[in-house]
C-alpha positions in Angstrom: 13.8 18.6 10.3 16.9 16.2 11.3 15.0 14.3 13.6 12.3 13.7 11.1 14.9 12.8 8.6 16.3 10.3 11.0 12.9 9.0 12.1 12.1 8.2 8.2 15.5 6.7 7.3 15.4 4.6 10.4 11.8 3.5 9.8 12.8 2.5 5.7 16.0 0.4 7.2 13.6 -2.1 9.4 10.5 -2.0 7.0 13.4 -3.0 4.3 14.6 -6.2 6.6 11.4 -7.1 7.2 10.7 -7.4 3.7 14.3 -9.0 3.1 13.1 -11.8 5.8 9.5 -11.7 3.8 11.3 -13.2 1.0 12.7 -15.8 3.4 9.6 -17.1 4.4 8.0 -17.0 0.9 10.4 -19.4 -0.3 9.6 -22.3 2.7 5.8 -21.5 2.7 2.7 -22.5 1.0 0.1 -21.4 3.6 -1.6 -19.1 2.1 -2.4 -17.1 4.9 1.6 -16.2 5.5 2.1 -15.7 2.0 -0.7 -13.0 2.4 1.4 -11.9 5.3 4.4 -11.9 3.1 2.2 -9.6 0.4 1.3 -7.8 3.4 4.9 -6.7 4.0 5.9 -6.0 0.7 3.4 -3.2 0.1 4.2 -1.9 3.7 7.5 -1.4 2.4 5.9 -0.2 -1.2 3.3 2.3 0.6 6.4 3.5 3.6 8.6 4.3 0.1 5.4 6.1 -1.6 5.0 8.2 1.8 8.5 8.5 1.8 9.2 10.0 -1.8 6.1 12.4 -1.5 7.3 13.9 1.8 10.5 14.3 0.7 9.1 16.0 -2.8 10.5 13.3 -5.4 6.7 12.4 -6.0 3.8 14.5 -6.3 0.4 13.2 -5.2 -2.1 12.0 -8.4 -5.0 13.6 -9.2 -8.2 13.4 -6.9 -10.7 11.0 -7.8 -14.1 13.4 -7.2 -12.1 15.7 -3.9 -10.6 12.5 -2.7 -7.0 11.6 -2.4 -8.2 7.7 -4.0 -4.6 6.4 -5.0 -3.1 7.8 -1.6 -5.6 6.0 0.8 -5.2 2.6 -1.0 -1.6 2.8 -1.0 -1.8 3.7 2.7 -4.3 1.3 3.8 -3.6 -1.8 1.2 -1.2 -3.4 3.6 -3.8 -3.4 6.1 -6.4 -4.9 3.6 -3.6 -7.9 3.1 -3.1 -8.3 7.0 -6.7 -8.9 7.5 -7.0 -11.2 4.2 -4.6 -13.6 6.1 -6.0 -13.2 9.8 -9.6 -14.1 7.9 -7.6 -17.0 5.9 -5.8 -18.3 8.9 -9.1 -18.6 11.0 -11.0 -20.4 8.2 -7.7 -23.1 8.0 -7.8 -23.5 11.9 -11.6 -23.0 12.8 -13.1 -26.0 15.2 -15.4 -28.0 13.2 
């Protein structure tokens, strides 16, 4: 149990700087494929905080949506979703013509 509390704390303290630098590089960019990077970090940090408070009991899971756990898998997989918007985004800006 201690090791798992350590893993998770240590784990929140570098998904919180890298959204702290996130905020950084939103302020000097206009790409948009970074500031879908930047997106892309904050709801790490939003979905690692979700796991986070559900594991630890401060925040129950919402209803299933037809047996599946809807809310949970988008929060889990939405930072994904926003890390390939910006890979796509990026190789449409930079593709050879």
């Amino acid at each position: 149990m201690y090791d798992e509390i350590m893993i998770s704390i240590s784990t929140l303290c570098f998904v919180s700087v890298a959204a702290s630098l996130a905020i950084i590089v939103w302020t000097r960019t206009r790409s948009l494929a970074w500031l879908l990077i930047v997106v892309g970090v904050f709801t790490l940090f939003l979905s690692y905080t979700f796991i986070l408070l559900q594991r630890f009991g401060f925040l129950y899971s919402l209803p299933d949506v037809f047996g599946f756990p809807l809310l949970d898998v988008l929060v889990i997989n939405l930072p994904i979703i926003f890390f390939i918007l910006a890979f796509i985004v990026f190789l449409l800006q930079h593709r050879k013509k």
